[in-house]
C-alpha positions as a Markdown table, in Angstrom:
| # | Residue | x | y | z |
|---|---|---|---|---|
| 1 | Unk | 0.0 | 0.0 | 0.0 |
| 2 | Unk | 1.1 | 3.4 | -1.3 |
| 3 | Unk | 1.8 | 6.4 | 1.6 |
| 4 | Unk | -1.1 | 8.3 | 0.0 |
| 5 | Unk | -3.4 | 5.1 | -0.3 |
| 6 | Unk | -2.8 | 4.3 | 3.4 |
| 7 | Unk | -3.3 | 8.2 | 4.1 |
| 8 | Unk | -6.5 | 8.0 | 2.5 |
| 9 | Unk | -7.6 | 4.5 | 4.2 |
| 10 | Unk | -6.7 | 5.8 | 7.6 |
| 11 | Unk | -9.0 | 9.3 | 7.0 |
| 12 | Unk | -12.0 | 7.7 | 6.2 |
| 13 | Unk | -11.8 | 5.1 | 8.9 |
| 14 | Unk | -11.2 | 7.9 | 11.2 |
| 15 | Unk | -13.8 | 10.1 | 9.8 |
| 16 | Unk | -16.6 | 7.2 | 10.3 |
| 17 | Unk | -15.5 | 6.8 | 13.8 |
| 18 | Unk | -15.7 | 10.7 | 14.5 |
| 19 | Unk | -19.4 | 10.9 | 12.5 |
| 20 | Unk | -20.6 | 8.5 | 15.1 |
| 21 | Unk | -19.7 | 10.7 | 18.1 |
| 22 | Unk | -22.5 | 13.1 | 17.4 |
| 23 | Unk | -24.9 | 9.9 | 17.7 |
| 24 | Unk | -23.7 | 9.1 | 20.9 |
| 25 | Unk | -23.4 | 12.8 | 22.8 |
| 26 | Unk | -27.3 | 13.2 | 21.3 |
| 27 | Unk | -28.0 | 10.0 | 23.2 |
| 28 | Unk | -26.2 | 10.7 | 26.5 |
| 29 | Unk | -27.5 | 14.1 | 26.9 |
| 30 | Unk | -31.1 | 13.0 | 26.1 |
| 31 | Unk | -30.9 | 10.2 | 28.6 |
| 32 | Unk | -28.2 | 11.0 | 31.3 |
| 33 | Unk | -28.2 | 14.3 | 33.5 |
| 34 | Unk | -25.1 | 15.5 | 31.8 |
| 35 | Unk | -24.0 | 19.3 | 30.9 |
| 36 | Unk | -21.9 | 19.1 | 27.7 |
| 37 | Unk | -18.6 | 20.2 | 29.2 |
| 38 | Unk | -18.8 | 17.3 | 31.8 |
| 39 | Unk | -19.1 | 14.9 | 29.1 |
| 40 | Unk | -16.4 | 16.6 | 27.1 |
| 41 | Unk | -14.1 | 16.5 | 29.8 |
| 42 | Unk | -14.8 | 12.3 | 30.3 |
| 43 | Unk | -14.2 | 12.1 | 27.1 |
| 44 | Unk | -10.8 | 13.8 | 27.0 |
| 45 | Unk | -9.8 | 12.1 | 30.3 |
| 46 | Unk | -10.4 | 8.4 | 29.2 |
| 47 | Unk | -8.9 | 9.1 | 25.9 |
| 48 | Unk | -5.7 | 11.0 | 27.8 |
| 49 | Unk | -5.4 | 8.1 | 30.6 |
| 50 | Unk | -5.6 | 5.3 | 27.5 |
| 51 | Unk | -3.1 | 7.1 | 25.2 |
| 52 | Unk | -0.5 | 7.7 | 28.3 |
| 53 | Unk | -1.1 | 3.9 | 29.1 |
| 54 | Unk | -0.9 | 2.4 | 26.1 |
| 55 | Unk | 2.0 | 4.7 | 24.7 |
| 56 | Unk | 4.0 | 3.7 | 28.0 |
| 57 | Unk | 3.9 | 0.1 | 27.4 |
| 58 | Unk | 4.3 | -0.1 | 23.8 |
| 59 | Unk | 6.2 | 3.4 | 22.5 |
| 60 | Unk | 7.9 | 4.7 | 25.1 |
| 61 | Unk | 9.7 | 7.4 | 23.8 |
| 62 | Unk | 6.2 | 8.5 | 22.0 |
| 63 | Unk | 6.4 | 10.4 | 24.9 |
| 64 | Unk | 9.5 | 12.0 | 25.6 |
| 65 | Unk | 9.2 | 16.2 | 24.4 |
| 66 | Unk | 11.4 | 18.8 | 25.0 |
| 67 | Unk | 10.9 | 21.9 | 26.7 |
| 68 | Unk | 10.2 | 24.3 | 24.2 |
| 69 | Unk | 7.7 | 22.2 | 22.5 |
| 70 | Unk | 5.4 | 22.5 | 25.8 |
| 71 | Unk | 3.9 | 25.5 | 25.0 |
| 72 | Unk | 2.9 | 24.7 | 21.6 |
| 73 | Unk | 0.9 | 21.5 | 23.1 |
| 74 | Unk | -0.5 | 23.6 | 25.4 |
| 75 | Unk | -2.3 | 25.9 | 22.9 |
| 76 | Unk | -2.6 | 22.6 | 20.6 |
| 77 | Unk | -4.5 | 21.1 | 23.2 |
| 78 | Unk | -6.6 | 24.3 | 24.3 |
| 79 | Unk | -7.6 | 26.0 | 20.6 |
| 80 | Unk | -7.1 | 22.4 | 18.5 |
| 81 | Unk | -9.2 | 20.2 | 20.9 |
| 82 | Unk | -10.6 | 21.2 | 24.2 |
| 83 | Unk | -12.1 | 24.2 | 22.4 |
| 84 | Unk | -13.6 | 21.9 | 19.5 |
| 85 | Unk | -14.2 | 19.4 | 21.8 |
| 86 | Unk | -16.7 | 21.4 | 24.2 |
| 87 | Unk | -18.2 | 23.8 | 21.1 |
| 88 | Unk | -18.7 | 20.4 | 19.5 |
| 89 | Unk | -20.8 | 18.5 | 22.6 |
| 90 | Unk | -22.4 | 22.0 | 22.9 |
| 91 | Unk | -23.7 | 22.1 | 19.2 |
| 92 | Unk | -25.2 | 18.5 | 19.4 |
| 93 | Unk | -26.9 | 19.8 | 22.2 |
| 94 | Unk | -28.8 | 23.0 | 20.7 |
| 95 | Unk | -28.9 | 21.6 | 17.4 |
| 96 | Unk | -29.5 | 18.0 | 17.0 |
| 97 | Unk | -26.6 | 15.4 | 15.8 |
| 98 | Unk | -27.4 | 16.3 | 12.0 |
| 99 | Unk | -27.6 | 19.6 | 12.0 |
| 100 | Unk | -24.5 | 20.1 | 14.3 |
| 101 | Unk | -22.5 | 17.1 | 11.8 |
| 102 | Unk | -23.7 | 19.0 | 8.6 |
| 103 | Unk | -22.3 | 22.4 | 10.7 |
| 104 | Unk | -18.7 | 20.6 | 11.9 |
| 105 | Unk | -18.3 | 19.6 | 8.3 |
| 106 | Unk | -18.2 | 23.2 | 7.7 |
| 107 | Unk | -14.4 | 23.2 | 8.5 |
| 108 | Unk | -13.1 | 22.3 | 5.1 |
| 109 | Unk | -13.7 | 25.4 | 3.6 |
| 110 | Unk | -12.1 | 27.0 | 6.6 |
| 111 | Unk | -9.0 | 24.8 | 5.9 |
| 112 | Unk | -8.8 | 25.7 | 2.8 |
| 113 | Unk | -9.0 | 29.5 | 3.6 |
| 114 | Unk | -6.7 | 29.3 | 6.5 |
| 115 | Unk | -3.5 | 27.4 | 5.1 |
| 116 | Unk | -3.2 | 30.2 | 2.8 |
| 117 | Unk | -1.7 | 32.7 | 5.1 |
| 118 | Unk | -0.8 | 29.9 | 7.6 |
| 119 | Unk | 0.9 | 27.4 | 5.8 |
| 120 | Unk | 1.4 | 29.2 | 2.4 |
| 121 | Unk | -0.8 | 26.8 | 0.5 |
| 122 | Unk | -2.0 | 28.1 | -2.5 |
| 123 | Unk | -5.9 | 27.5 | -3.7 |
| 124 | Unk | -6.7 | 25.4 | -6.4 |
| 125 | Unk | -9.6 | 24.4 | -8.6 |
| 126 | Unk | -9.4 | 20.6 | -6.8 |
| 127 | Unk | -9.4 | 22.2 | -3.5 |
| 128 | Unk | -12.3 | 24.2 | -3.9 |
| 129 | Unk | -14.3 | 21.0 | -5.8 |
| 130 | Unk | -13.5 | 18.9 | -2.6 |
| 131 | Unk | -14.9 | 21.3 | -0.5 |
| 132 | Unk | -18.0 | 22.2 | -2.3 |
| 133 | Unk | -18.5 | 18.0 | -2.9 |
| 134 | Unk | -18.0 | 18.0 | 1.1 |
| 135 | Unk | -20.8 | 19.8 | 2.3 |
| 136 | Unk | -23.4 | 18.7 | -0.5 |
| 137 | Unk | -22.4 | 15.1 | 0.6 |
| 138 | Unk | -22.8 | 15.8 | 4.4 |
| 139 | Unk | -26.5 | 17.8 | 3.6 |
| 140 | Unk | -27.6 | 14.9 | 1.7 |
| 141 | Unk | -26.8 | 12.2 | 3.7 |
| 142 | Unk | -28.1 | 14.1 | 7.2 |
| 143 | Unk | -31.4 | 15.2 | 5.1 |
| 144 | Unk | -30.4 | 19.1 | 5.9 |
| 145 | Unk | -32.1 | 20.1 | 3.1 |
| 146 | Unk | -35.6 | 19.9 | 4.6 |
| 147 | Unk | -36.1 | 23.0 | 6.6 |
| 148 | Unk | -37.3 | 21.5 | 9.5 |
| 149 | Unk | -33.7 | 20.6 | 10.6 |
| 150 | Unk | -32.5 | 24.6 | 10.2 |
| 151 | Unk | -35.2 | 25.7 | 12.9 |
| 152 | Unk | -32.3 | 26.8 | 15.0 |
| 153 | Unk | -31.1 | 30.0 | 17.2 |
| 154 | Unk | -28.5 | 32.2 | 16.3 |
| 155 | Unk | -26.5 | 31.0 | 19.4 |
| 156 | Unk | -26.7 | 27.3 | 18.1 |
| 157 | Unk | -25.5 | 28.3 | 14.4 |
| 158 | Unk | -22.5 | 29.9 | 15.8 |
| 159 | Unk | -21.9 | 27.2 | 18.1 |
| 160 | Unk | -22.0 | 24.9 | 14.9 |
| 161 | Unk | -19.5 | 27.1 | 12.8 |
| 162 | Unk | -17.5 | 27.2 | 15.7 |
| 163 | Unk | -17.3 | 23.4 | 16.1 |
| 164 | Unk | -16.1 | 23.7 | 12.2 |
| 165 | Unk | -13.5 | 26.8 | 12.3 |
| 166 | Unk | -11.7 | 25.0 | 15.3 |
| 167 | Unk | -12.0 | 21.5 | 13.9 |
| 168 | Unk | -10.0 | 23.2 | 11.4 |
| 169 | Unk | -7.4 | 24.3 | 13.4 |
| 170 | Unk | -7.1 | 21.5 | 15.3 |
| 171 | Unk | -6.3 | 19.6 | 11.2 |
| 172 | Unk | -3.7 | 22.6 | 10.3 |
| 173 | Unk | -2.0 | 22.3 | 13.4 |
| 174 | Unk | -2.0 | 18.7 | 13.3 |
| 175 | Unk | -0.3 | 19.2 | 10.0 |
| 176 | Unk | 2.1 | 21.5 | 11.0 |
| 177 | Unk | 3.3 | 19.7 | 13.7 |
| 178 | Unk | 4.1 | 16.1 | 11.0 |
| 179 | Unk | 6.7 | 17.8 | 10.2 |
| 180 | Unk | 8.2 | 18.8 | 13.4 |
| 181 | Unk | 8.1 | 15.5 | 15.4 |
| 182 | Unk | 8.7 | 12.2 | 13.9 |
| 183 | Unk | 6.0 | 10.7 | 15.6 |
| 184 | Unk | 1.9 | 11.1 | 15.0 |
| 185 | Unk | 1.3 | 9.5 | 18.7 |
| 186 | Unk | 3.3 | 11.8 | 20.3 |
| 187 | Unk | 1.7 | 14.7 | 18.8 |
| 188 | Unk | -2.1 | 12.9 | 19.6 |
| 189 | Unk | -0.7 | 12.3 | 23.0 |
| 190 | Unk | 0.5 | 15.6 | 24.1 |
| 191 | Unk | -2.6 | 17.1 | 22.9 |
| 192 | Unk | -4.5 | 15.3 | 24.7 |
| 193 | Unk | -2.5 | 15.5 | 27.9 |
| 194 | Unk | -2.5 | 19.0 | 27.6 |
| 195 | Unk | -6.2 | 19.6 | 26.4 |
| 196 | Unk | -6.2 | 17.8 | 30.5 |
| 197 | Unk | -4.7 | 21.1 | 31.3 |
| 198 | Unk | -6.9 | 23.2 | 29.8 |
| 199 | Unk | -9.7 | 21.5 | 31.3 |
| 200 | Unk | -8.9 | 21.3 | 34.7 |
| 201 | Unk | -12.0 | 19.2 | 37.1 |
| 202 | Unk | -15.5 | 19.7 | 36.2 |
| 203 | Unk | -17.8 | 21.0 | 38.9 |
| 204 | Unk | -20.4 | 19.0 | 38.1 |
C-alpha cells in the first residue's frame, strides 16, 4: 500500500469513527443528566489516561518532548481540541446530531481559507471541488435540506461554525506539527494531555 493510499484509508476510517460521536453525545444528553462540558471532559480524560497507558507500554519514547515544545501543546491542546471538543458537545446539544455534523463539516472550507496565510498553501480548482463536494455530501446524507432541521437560534448556528472553524485548526495544526516531530502519537498524545490542562475538574 502506497503512503497516499494508506493516508487515505486511515481518514475515512477515522472520519466514520468521528461521525458517530454526534450519535452518541445526542444520546447521553437525552438520557443521562449530563452538561456538555462534563461529558467533554470524560471524554478527554479516558482518551488522555488510555493514550499515556498504552503509549507507556508499547512506544515509550512517544512520549518523551522537550521543553520548548510545551507550549505549543499547550495551545494545541486548548484552541485544537478542548475548544472543538466542548463547542462540538455543545452544538449536538442545541442543534440535534445532523444539524451540528452537517455544521462541523463546515471546517473544510475553513481549511482551505486558512492554510493560505498559515501554511502558504496556494488555492486550487481541486481544493475548492472537494470542498464544495463535502458539504453537499454531508447535507444529503443528514437530510439538511428539509427546513425542519435549520429551525435553529442564532447561538446554536454559531456554536455549529465554531465546532467547524476550530476542527480546522485542530487539522492545520496537526499538519504543521508532522513535520516537526517524527511521531503522529506523540503529537495525539500531548494534545491530549494538555487539552487535560486546559480542562482542569469539572464542577459538576
Amino acid at each position: 500500500m502506497t503512503p497516499r493510499a494508506k493516508g487515505v484509508l486511515i481518514g475515512l476510517v477515522g472520519t466514520t469513527f468521528w461521525a458517530t460521536t454526534g450519535i452518541l453525545i445526542s444520546y447521553l444528553l437525552s438520557h443521562y443528566n449530563l452538561q456538555p462540558l462534563t461529558l467533554a471532559f470524560w471524554r478527554d480524560l479516558i482518551v488522555a489516561l488510555g493514550l499515556i497507558l498504552g503509549l507507556r507500554l508499547v512506544q515509550p519514547q512517544a512520549l518523551r518532548i522537550a521543553r520548548r515544545d510545551v507550549v505549543f501543546f499547550l495551545a494545541y491542546g486548548f484552541v485544537g481540541l478542548a475548544a472543538f471538543n466542548g463547542l462540538w458537545t455543545f452544538s449536538v446539544k442545541y442543534n440535534g446530531a445532523a444539524v451540528a455534523t452537517v455544521l462541523a463539516y463546515s471546517s473544510p472550507a475553513f481549511i482551505v481559507l486558512l492554510a493560505r496565510p498559515l501554511l502558504k498553501e496556494r488555492f486550487t480548482a481541486r481544493k475548492l471541488i472537494a470542498v464544495v463536494l463535502s458539504l453537499a455530501g454531508c447535507v444529503l446524507v443528514v437530510e439538511a435540506y428539509a427546513a425542519e432541521a435549520w429551525r435553529l437560534n442564532p447561538v446554536g448556528i454559531a456554536v455549529g461554525l465554531g465546532t467547524g472553524l476550530a476542527f480546522a485548526i485542530y487539522s492545520l495544526a496537526g499538519k504543521w506539527s508532522a513535520k516537526r516531530f517524527s511521531s503522529s502519537w506523540t503529537v495525539t498524545a500531548m494534545a491530549f494531555c494538555s487539552r487535560r490542562v486546559d480542562w482542569g475538574w469539572p464542577t459538576s
